[in-house]
N, CA, C and O of each residue as an XYZ file, in Angstrom:
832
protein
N     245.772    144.389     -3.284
C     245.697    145.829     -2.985
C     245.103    146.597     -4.169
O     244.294    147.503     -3.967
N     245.495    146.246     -5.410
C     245.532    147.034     -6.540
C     243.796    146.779     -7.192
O     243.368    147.451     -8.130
N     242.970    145.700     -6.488
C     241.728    144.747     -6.881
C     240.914    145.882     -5.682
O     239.915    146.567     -5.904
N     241.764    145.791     -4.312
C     240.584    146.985     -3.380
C     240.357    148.009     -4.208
O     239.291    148.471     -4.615
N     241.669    148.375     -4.457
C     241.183    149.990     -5.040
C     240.487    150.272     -6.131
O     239.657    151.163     -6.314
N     240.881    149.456     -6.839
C     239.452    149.387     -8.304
C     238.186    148.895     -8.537
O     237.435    148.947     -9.511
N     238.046    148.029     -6.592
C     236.639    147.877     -6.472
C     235.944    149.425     -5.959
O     234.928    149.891     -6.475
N     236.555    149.950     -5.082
C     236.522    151.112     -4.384
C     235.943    152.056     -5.697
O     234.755    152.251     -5.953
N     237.111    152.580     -6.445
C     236.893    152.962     -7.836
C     235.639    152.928     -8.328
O     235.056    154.012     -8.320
N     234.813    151.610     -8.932
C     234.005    150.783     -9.426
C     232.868    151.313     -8.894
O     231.972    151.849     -9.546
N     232.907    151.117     -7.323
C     231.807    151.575     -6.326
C     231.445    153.049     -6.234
O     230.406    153.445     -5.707
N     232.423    153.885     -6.813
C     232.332    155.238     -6.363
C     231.512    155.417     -8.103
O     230.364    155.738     -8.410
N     232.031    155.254     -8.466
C     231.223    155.283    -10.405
C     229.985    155.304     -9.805
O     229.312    156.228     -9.347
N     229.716    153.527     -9.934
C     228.332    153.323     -9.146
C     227.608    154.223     -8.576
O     226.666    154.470     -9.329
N     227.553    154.916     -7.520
C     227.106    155.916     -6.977
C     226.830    157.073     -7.629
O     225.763    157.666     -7.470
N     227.832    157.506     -8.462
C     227.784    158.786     -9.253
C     226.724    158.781     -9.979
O     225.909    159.702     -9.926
N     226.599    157.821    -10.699
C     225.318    157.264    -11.914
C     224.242    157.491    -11.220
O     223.431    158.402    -11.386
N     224.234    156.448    -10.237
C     223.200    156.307     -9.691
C     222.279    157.691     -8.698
O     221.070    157.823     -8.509
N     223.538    158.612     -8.195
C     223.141    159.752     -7.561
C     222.262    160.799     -8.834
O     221.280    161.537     -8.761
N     223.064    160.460     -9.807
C     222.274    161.664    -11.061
C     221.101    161.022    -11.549
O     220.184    161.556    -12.173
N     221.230    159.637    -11.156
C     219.494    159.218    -11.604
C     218.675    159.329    -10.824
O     217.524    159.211    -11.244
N     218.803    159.501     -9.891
C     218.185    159.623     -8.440
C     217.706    161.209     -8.984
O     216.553    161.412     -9.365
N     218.308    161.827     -8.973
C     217.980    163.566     -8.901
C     217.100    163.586     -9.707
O     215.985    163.898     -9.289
N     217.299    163.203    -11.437
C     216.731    163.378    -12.361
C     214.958    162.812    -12.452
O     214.019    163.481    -12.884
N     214.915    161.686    -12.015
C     213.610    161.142    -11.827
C     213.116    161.930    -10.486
O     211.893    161.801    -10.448
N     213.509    162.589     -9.524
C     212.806    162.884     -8.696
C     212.573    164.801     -9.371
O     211.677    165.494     -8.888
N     213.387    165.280    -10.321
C     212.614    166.621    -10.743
C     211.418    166.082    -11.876
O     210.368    166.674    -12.128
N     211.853    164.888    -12.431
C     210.592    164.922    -13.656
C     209.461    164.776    -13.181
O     208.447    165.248    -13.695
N     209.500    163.938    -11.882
C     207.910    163.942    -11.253
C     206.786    165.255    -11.156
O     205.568    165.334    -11.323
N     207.741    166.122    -10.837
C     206.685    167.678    -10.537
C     206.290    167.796    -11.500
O     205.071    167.846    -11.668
N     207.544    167.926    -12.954
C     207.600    168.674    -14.211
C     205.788    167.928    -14.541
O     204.728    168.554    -14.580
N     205.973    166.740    -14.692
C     205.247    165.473    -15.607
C     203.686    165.953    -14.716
O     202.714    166.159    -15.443
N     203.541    166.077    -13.549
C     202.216    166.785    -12.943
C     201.417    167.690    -13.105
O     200.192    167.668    -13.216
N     202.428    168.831    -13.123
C     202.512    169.944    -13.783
C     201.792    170.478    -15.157
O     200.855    171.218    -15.457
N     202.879    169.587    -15.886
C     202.343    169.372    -17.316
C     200.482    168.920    -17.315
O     199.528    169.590    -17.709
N     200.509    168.050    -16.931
C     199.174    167.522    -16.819
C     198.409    168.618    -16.358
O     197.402    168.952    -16.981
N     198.801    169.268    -15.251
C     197.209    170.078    -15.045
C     197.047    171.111    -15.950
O     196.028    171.446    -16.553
N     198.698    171.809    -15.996
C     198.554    173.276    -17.332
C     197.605    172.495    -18.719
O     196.835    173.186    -19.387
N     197.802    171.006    -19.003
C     196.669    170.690    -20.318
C     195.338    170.917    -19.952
O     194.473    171.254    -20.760
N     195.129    170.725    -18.635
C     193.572    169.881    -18.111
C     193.015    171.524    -17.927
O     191.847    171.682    -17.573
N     193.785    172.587    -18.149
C     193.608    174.393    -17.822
C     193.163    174.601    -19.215
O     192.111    175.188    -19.469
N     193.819    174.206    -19.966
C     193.715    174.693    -21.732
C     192.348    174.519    -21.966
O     191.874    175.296    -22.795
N     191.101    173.188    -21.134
C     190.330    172.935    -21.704
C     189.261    173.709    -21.149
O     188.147    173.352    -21.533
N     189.301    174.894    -20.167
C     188.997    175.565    -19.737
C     189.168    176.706    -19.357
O     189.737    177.048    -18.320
N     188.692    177.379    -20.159
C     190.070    178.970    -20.651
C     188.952    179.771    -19.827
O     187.723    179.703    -19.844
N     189.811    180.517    -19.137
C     189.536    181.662    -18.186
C     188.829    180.861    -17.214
O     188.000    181.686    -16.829
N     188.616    179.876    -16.603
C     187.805    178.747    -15.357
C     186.833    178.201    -16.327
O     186.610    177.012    -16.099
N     186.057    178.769    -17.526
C     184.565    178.570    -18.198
C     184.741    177.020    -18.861
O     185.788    176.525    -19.277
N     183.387    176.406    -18.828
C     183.569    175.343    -19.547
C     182.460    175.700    -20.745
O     181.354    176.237    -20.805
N     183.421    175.077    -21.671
C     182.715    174.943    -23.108
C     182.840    173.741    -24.190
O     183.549    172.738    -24.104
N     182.031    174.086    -25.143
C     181.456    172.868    -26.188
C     182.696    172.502    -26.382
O     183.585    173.308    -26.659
N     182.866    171.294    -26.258
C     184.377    170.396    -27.334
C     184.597    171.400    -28.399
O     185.521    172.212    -28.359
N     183.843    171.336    -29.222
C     183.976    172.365    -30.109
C     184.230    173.405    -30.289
O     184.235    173.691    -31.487
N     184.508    174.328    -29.512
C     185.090    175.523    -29.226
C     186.055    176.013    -28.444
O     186.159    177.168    -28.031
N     186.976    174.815    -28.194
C     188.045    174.666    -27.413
C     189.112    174.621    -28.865
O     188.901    174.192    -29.999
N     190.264    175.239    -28.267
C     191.166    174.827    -29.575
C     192.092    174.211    -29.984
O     193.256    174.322    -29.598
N     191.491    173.169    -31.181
C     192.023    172.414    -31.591
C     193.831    171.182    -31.362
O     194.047    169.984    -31.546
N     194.698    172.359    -30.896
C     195.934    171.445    -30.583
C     195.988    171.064    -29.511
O     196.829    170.213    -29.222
N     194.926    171.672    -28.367
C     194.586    171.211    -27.186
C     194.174    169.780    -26.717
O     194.228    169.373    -25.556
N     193.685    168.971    -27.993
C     193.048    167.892    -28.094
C     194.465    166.895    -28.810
O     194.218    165.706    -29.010
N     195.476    167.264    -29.062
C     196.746    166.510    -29.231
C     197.697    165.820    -27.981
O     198.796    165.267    -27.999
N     196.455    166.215    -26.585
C     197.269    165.787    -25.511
C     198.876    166.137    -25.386
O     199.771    165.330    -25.136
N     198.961    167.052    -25.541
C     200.658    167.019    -25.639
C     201.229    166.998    -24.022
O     202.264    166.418    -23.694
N     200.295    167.789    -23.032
C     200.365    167.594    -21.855
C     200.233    166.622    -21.176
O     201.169    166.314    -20.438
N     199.051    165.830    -21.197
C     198.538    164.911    -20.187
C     199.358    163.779    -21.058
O     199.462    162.732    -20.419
N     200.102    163.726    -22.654
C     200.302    162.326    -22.625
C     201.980    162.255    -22.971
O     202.841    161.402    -22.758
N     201.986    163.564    -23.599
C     203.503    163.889    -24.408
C     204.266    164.014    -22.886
O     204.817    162.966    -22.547
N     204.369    165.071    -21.984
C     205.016    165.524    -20.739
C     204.474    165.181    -20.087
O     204.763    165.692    -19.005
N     203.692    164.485    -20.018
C     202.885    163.472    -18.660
C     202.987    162.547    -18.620
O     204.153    162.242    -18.367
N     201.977    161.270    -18.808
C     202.145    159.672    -18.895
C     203.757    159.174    -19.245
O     204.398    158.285    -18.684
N     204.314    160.368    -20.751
C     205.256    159.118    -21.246
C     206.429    159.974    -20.611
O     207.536    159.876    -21.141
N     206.262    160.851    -19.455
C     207.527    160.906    -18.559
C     207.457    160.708    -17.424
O     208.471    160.806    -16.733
N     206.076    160.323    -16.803
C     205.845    159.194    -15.670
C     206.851    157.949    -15.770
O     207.781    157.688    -15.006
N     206.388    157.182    -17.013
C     207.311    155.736    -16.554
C     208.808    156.201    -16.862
O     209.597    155.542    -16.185
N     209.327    156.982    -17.543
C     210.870    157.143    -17.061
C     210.896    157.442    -15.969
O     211.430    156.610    -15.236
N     210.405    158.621    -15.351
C     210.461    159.021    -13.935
C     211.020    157.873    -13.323
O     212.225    157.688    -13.151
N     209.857    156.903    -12.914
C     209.716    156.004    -11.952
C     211.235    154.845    -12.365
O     212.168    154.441    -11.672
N     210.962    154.694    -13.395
C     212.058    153.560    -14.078
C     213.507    154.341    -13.392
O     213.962    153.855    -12.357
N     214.031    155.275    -13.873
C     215.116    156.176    -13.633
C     215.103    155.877    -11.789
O     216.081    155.284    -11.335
N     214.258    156.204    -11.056
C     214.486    156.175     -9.901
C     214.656    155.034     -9.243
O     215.127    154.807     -8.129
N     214.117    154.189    -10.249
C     214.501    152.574     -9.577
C     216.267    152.258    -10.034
O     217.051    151.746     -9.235
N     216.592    152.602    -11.205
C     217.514    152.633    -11.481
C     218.879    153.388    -10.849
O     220.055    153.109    -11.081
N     218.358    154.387    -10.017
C     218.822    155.150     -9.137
C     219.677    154.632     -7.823
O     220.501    155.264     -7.161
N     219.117    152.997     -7.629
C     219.627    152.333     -6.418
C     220.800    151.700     -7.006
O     220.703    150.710     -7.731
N     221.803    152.202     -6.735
C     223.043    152.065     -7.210
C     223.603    150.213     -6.227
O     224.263    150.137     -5.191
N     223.067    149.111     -7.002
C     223.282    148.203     -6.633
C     223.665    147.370     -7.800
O     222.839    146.928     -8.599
N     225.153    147.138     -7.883
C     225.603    145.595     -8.658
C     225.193    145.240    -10.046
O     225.502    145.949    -11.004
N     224.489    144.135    -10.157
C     223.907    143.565    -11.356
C     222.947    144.066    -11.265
O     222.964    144.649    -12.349
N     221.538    144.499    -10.579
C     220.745    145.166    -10.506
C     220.431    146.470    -10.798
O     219.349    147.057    -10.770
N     221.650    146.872    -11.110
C     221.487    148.211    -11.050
C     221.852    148.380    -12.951
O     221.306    149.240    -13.641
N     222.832    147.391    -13.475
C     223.596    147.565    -14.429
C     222.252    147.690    -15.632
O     222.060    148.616    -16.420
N     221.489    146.504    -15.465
C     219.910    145.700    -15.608
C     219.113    147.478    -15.828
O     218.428    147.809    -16.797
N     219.395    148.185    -14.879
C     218.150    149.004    -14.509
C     218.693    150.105    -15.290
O     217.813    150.827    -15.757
N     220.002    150.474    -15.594
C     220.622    150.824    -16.373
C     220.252    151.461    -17.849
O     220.087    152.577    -18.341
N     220.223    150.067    -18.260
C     219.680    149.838    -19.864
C     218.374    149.894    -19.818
O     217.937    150.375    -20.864
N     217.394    149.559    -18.917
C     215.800    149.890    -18.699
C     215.706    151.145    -18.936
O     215.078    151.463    -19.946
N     216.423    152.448    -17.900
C     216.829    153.576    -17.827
C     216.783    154.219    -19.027
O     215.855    154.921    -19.428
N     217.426    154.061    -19.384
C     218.102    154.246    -20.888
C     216.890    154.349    -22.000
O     216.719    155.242    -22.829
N     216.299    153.463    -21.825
C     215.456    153.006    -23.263
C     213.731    154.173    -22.587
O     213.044    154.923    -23.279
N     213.573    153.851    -21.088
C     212.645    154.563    -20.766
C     213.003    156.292    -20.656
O     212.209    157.207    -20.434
N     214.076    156.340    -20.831
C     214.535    158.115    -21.208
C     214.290    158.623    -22.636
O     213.794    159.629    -23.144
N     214.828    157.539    -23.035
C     214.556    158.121    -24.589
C     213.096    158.248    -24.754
O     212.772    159.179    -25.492
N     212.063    157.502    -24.221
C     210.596    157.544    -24.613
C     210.280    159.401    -23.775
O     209.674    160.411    -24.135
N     210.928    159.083    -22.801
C     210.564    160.314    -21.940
C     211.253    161.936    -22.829
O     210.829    163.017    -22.420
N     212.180    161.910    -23.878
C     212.527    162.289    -24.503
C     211.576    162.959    -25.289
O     211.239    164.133    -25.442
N     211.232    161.833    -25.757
C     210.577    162.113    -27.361
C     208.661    162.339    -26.615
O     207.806    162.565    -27.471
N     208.284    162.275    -25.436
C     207.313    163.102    -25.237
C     207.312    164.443    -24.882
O     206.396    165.253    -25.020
N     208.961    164.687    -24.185
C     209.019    166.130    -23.809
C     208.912    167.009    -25.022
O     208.258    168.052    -24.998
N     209.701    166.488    -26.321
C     210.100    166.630    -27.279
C     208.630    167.016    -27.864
O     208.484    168.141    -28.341
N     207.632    166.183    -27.840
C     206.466    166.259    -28.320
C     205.868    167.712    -27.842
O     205.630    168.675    -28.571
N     205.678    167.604    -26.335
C     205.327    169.032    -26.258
C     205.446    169.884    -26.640
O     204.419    170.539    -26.819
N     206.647    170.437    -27.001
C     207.372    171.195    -27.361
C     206.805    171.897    -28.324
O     206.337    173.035    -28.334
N     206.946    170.743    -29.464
C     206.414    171.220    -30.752
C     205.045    171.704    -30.758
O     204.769    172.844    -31.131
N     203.974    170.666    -30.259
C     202.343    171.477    -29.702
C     202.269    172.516    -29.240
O     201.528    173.405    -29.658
N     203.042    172.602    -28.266
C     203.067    173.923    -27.807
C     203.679    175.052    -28.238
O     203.474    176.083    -27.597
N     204.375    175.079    -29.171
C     204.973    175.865    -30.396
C     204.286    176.417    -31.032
O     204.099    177.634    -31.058
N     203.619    175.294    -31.883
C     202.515    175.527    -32.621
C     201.060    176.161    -32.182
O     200.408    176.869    -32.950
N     200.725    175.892    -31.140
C     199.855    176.390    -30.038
C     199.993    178.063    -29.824
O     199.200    179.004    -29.853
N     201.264    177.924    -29.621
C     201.632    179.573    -29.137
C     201.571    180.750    -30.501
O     200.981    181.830    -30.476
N     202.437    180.118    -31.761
C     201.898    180.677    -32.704
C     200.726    181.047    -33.556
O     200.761    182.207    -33.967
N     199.647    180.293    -33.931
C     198.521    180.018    -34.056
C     197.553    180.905    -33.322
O     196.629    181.599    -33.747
N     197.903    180.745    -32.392
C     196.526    181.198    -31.499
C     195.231    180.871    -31.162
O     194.638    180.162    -31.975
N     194.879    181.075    -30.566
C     193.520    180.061    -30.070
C     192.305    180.382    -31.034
O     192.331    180.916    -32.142
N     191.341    179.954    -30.373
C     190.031    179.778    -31.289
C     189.091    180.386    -30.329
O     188.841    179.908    -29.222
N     188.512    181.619    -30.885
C     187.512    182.413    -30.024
C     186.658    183.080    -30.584
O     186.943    183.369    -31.746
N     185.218    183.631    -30.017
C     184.532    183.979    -30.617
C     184.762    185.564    -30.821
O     185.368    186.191    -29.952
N     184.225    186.265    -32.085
C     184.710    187.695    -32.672
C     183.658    188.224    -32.491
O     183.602    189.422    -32.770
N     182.231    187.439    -31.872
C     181.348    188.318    -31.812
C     179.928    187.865    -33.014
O     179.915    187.980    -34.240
N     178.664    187.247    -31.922
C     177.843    187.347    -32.988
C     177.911    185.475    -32.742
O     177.360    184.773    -33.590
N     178.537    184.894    -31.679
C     178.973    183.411    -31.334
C     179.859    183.240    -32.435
O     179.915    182.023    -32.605
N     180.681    183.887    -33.389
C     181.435    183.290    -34.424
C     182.698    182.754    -33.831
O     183.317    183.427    -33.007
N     183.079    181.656    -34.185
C     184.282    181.435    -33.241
C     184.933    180.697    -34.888
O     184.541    179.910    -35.749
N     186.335    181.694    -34.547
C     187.274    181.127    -35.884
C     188.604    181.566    -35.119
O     188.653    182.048    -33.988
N     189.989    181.217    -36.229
C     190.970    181.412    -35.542
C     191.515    182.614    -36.233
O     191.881    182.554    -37.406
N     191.593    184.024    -35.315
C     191.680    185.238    -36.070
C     192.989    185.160    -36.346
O     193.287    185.704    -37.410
N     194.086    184.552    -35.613
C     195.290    184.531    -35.928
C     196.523    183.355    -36.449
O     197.736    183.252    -36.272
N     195.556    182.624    -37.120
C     196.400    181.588    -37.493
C     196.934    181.553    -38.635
O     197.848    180.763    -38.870
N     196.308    182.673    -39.844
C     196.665    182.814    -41.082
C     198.352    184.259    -40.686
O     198.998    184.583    -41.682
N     198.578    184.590    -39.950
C     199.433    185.423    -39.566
C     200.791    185.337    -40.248
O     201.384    184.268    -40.103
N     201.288    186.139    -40.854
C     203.142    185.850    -40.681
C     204.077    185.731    -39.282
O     203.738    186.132    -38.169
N     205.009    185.245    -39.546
C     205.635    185.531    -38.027
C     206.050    186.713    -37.627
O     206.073    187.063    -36.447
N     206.429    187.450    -38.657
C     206.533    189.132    -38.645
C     205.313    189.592    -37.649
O     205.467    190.031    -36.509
N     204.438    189.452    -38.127
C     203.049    190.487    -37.795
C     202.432    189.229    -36.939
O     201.249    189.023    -37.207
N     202.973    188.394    -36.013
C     202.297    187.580    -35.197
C     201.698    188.502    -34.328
O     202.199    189.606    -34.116
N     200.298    187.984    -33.634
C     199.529    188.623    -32.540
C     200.655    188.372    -31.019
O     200.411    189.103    -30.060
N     201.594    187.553    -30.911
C     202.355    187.770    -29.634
C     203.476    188.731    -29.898
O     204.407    188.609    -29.102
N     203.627    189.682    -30.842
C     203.747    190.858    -30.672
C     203.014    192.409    -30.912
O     203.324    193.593    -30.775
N     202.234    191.868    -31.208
C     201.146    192.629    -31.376
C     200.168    192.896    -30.469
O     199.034    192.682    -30.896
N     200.278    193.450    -28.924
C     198.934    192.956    -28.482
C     197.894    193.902    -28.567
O     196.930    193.729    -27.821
N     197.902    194.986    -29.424
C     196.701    195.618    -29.876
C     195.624    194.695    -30.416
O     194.549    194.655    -29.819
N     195.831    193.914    -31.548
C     194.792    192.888    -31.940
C     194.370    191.698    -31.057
O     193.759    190.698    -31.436
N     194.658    191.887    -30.227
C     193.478    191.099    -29.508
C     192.366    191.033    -28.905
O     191.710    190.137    -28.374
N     192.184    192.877    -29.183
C     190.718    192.840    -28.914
C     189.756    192.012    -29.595
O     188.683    191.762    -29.045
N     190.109    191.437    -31.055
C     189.635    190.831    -32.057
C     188.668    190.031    -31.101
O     187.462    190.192    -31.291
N     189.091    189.155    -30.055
C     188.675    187.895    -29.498
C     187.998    188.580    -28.326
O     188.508    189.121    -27.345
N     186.546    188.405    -28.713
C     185.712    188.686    -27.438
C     185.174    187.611    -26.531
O     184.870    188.089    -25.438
N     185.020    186.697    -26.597
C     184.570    185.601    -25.302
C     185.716    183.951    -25.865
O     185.999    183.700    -27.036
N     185.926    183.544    -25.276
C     186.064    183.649    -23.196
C     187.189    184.610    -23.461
O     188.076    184.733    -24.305
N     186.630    185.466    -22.001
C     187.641    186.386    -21.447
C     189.199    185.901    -21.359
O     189.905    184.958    -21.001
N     189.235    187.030    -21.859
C     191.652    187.315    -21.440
C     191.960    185.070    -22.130
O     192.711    184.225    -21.641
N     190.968    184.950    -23.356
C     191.277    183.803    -23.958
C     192.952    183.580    -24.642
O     193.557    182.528    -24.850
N     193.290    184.718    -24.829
C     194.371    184.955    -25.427
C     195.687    184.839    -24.455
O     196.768    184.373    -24.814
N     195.436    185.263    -23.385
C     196.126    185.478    -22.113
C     196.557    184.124    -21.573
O     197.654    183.768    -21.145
N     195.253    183.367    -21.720
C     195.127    182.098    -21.166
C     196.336    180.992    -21.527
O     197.208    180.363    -20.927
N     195.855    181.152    -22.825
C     196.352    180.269    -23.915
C     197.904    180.702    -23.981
O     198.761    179.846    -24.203
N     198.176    181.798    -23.819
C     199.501    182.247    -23.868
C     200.594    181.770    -22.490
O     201.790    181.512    -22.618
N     199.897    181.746    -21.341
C     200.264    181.489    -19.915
C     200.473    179.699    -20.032
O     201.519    179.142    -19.702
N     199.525    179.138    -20.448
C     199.879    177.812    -20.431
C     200.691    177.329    -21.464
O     201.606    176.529    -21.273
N     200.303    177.913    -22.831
C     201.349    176.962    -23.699
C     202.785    177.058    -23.047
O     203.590    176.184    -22.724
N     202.820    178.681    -22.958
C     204.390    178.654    -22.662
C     204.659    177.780    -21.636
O     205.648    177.047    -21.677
N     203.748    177.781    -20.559
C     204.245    176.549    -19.342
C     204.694    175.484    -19.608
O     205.543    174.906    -18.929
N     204.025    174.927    -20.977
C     204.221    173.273    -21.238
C     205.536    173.674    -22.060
O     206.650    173.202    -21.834
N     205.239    174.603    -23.031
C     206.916    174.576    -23.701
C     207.866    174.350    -22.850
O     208.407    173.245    -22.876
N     208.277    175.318    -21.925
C     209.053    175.270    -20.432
C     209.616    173.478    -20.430
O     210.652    172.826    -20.558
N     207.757    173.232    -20.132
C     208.554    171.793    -19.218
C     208.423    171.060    -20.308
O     209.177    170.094    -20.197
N     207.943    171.040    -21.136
C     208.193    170.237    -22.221
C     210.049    170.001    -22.929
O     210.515    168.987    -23.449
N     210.635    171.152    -22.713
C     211.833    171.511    -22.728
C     213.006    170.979    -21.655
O     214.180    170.635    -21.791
N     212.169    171.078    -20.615
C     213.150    170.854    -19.254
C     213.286    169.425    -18.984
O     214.360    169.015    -18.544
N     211.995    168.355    -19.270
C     211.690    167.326    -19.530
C     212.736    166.566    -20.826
O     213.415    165.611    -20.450
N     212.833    166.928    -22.083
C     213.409    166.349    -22.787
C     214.908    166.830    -22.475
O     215.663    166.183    -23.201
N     215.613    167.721    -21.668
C     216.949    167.970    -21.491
C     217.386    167.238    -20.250
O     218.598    167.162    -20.045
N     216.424    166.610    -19.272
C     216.777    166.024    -18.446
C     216.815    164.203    -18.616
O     217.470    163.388    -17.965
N     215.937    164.006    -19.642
C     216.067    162.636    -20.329
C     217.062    162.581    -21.675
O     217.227    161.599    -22.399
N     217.490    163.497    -21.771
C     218.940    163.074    -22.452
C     220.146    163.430    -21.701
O     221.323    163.413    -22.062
N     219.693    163.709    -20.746
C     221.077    163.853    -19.380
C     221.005    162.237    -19.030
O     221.928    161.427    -19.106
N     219.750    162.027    -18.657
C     219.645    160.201    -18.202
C     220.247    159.519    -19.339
O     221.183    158.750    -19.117
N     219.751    159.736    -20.759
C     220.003    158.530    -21.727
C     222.108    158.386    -21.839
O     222.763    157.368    -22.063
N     222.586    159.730    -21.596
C     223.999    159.825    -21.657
C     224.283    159.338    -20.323
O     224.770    158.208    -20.302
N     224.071    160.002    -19.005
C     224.230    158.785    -17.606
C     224.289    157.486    -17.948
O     225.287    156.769    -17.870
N     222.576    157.005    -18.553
C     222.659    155.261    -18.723
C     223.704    154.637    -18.975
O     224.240    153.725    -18.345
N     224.239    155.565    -20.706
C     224.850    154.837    -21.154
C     226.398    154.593    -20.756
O     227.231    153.758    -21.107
N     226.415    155.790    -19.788
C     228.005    155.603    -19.422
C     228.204    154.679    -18.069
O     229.220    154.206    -17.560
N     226.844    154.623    -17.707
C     226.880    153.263    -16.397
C     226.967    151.994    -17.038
O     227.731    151.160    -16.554
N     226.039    151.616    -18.450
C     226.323    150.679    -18.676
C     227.442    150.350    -19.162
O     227.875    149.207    -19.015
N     228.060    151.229    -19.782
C     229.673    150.815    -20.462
C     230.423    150.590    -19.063
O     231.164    149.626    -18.874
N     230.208    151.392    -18.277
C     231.404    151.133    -17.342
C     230.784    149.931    -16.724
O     231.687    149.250    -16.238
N     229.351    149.264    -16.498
C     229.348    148.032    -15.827
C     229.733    146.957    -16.961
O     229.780    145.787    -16.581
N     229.966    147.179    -18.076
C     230.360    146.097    -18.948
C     231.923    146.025    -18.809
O     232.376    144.937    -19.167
N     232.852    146.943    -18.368
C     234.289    146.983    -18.384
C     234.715    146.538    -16.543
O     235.785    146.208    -16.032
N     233.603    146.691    -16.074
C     233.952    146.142    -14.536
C     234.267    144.818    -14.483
O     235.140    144.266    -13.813
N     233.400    144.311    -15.325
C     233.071    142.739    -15.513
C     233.885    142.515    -16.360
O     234.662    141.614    -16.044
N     234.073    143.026    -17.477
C     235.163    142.095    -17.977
C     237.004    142.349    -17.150
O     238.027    141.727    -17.439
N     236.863    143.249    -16.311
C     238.219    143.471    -15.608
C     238.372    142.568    -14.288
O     239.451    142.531    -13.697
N     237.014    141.685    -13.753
C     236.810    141.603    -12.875
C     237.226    139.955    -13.116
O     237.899    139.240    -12.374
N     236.629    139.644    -14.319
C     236.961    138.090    -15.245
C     238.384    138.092    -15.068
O     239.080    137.323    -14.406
N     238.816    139.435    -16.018
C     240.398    139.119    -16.291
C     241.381    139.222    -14.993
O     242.605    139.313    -15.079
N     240.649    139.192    -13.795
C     241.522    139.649    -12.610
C     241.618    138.248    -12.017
O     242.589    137.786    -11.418
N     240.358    137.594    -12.300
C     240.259    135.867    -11.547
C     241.462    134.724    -11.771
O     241.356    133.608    -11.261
């Protein structure tokens, strides 16, 4: 009687884990898409395409397409396989889980910071005359241009460049953010599925 109920028990854990991994890999998918196109926008400020060279600079750190994209694709997917709350299979998918969160972590994590830095800085535009420099990167944080928006007339082509750059970084910060808080929700899930599938088993030994 006392072996039903702590399989019962056992099984209901199971599920729990497995229901929050389930959820979690199925929001990172949008986030991780998402991410990707707001980068693939940066390289084309206001719709215009221009020289490599006059695109700006942290844009080319991939923080989107590789930081909140690619390296929270394979948690995604991993997490959701891990999600099928089955037995030894699942315990297995567990610790996979686990190790592919933390990567998914430390790209959300990545964004973050690019896009930090991105947002402060400010982009790279021309002042007129084709000069293209970064009018606001020597700035204090006091007298930053994102409170300032009188000085941005400074930046005359590409249009509302400032706007641009401002609309997307913050997007990726966002999910760059939402991304690394939901892969350390997984890496703490993992680890409490795997402890509890390591104490099933050894209760399950000591019950034989």
């Amino acid at each position: 009687m006392c072996r039903k109920k702590r399989r019962k028990r056992q099984k209901r854990y199971r599920m729990c884990t497995g229901k929050c991994s389930k959820c979690i890999g199925i929001a990172l998918l949008p986030l991780a898409v998402c991410a990707i196109v707001s980068n693939l926008l940066l390289y084309f400020p206001n719709g215009e395409v221009l020289e490599p060279r006059r695109i700006t600079d942290l844009v080319w750190f991939f923080h989107g397409i590789l930081g909140a994209g690619i390296l929270v694709f394979l948690p995604a997917f991993m997490i959701l396989g891990a999600g099928e709350a089955k037995c030894c299979a699942n315990r297995c998918g567990m610790v996979l889980s686990l190790v592919f969160a933390v990567l998914g972590a430390v790209g959300g994590l990545y964004c973050v910071i690019i896009s930090s830095l991105g947002l402060i800085s400010g982009p790279l535009c021309d002042i007129g005359d084709e000069v293209y420099i970064y009018p606001f990167r020597n700035d204090s944080l006091a007298d930053n241009y994102l409170f300032n928006q009188t000085t941005w007339s400074i930046c005359k082509k590409p249009e509302n460049i400032i706007l641009w750059n401002i609309v997307l970084f913050s997007l990726l910060l966002a999910i760059g953010m939402a991304e690394a808080i939901l892969c350390l929700i997984q890496v703490v899930n993992s680890l409490i599925g795997f402890i509890r599938g390591l104490r099933e088993r050894k209760t399950d030994i000591a019950g034989m």
